[in-house]
C-alpha positions as CSV (number, residue, x, y, z in Angstrom):
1,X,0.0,0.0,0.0
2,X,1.7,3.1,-0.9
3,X,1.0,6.4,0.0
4,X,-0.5,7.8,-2.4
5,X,-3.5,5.1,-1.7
6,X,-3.9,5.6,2.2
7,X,-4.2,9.5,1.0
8,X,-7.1,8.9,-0.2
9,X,-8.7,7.9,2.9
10,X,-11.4,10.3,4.1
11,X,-11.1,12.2,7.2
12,X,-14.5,10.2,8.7
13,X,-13.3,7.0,7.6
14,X,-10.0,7.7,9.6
15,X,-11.0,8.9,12.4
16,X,-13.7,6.0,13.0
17,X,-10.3,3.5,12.4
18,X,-8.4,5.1,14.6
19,X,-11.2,6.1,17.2
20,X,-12.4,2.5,17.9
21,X,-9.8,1.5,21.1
22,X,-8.9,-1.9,20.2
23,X,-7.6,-0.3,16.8
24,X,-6.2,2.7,18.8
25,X,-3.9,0.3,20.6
26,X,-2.6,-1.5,17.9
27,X,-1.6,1.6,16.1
28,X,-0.2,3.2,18.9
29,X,1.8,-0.3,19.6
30,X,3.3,0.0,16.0
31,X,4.0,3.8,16.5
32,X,6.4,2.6,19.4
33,X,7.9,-0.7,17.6
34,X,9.0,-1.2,13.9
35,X,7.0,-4.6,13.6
36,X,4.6,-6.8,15.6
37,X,3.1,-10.1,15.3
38,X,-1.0,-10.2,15.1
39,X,-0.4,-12.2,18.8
40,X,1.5,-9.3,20.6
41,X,-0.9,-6.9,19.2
42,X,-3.8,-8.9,20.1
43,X,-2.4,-9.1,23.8
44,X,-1.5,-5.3,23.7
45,X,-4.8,-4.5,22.7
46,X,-6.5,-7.0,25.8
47,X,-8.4,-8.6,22.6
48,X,-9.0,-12.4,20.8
49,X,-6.9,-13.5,18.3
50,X,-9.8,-13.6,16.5
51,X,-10.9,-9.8,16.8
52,X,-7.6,-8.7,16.4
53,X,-7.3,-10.4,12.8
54,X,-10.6,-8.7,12.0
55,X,-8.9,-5.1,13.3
56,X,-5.9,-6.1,11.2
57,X,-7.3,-7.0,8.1
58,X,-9.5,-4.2,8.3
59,X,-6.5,-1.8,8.9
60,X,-4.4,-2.9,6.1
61,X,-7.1,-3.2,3.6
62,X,-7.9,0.8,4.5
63,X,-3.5,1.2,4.1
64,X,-3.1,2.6,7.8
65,X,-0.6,-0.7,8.0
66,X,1.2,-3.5,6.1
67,X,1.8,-7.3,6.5
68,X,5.4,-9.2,5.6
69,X,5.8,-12.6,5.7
70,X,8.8,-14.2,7.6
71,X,8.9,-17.7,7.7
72,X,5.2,-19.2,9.5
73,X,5.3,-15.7,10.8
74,X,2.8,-12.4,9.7
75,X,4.5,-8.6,10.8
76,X,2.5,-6.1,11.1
77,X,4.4,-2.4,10.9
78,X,2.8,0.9,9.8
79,X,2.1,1.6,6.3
80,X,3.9,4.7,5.3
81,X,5.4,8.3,6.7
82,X,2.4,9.4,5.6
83,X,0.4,7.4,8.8
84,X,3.8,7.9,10.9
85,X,3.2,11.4,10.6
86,X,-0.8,11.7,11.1
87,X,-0.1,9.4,14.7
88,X,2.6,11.8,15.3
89,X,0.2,14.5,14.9
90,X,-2.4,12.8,16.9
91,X,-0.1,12.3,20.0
92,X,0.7,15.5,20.2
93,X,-2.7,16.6,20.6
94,X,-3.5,14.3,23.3
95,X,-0.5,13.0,24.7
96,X,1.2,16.4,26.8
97,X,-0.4,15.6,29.8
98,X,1.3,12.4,30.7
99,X,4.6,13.5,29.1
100,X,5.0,14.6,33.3
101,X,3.8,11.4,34.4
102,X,7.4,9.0,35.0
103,X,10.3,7.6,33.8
104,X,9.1,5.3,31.4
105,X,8.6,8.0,28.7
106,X,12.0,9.3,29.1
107,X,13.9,7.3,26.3
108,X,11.6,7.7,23.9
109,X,11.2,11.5,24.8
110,X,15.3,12.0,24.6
111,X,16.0,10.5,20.8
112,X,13.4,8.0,18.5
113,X,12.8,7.2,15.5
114,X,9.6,8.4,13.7
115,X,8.9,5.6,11.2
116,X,12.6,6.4,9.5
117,X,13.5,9.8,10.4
118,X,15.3,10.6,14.1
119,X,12.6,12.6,16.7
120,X,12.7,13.7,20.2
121,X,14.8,15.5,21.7
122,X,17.7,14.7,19.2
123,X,15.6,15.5,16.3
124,X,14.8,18.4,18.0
125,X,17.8,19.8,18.3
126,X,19.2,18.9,15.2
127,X,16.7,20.5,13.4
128,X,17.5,23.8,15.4
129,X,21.1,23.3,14.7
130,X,20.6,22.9,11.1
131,X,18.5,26.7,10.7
132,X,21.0,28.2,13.3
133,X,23.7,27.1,10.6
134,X,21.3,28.3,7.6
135,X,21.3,25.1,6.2
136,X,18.0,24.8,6.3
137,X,15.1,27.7,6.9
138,X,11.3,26.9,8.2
139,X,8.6,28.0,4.8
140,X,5.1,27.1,5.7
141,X,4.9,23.7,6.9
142,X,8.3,22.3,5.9
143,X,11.9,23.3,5.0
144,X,13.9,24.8,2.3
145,X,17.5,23.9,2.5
146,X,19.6,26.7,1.1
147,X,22.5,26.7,-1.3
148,X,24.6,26.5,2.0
149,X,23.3,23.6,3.4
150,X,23.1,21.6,0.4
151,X,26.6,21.4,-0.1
152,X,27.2,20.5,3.6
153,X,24.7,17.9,3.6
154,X,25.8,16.5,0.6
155,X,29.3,16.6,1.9
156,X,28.2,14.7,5.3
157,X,26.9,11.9,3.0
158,X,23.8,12.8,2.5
159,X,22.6,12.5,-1.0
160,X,20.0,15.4,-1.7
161,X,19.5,15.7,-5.4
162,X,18.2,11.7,-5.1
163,X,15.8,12.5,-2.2
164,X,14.4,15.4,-3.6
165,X,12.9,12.4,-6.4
166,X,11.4,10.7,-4.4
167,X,7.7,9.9,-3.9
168,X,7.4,11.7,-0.9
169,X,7.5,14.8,0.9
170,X,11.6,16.3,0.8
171,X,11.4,18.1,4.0
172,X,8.4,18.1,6.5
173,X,7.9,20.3,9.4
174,X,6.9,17.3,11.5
175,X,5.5,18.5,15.2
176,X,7.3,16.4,17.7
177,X,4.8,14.8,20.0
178,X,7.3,15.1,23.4
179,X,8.7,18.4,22.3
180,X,5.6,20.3,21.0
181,X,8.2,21.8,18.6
182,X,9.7,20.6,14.8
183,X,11.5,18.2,13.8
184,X,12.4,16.9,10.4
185,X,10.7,14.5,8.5
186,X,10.2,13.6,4.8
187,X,12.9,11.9,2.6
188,X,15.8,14.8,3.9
189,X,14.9,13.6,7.4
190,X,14.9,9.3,6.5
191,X,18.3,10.3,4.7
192,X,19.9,12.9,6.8
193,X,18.9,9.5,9.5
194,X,20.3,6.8,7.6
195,X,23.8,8.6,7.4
196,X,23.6,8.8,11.4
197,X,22.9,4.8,11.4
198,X,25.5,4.3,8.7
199,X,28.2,6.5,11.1
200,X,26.9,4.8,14.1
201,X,26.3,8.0,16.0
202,X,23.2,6.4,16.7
203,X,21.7,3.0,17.5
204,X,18.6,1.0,18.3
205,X,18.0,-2.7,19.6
206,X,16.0,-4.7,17.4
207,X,12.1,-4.0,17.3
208,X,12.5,-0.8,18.8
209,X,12.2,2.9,18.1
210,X,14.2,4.2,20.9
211,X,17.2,5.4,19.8
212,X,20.9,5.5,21.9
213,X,23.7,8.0,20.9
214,X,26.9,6.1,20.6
215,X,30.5,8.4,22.3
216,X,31.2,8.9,18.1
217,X,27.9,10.4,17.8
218,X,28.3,12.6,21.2
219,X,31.3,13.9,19.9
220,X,30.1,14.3,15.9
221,X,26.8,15.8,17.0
222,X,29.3,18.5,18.5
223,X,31.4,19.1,16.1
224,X,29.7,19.1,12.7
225,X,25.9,20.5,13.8
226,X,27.0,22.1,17.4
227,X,24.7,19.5,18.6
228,X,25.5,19.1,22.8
229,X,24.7,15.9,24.2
């Protein structure tokens, strides 16, 4: 399902997928982790197998998520940016209230992955660092990266000529749930992302969006965006 199918979807026909709780759960269960099985998502959601294979089907057929095979095994992940994004949206409408509430939140509020691009408090930041340098500037609801910072991108391994092709937004004001401020989503913010993974400034355990900032990312965060962890 790509994205230009779940776009489609009407704002009703969202809202009534999202709005019924078992649903909810499940979506909010793949917001936090890359992949699930229908069994973990059925438990998460306090439902039947059964039901949850009805919620499933129902939720990929409508392009909200996707299904891959792996062996005897079914994995459920969201469909696109495109739903990363409206979730994203979603939770920070309802979710600043319990942002106070414990520890737990922590990680995820210090660095994350959005579906593919880097969120939190890292993503933050970065995103700041990157306008304070004017290599990128803030245009309606997404970014404009100057001549400046298209050379310094591209230099730091980021390919921006290719991303700017691609089926998808180039560079997204994205509201960051935890922060209640931008950061940078679309294909700039899934490459700018990959190049951190491919560096190893950053790293995530398996089936996780949490992300941990390695001592060559604390020390390249500094010195290339003035990025202080």
């Amino acid at each position: 399902m790509d994205v230009k199918q779940s776009s489609n979807l009407d704002l009703a026909t969202v809202a009534k997928l999202i709005g019924e709780p078992s649903r909810g759960e499940m979506l909010n269960a793949l917001f936090y982790v890359d992949a699930l099985p229908a069994s973990e998502l059925a438990r998460r959601a306090n439902i039947t197998p059964q039901t949850a294979s009805s919620h499933l089907n129902k939720l990929c057929e409508k392009g909200l998520i996707k299904v891959e095979k792996h062996g005897r095994h079914r994995y459920y992940s969201l469909a696109n940016a495109d739903v990363a994004h409206l979730l994203e949206t979603l939770l920070a409408i309802t979710m600043p209230c319990q942002l106070e509430a414990g520890e737990e939140l922590e990680p995820i509020r210090y660095a994350r992955t959005c579906y593919d691009h880097v969120a939190g408090r890292l993503g933050v930041a970065l995103a700041d660092a990157l306008q304070e340098k004017k290599w990128i500037m803030a245009e309606d609801k997404d970014f404009v990266v100057t001549t400046k910072g298209e050379k310094a991108l591209t230099d730091f391994g980021v390919p921006i000529e290719a991303l700017r092709k691609k089926r998808r937004k180039f560079a997204r004001q994205c509201l960051d749930w935890t922060e209640r401020r931008y950061h940078i989503s679309g294909s700039l913010g899934s490459g700018l992302t990959e190049q951190l993974f491919e560096r190893k400034w950053i790293f995530k355990p398996k089936d996780s969006r949490v992300v941990h900032i390695s001592n060559e990312g604390i020390k390249g965060f500094n010195d290339v965006f003035g990025v202080k962890l």
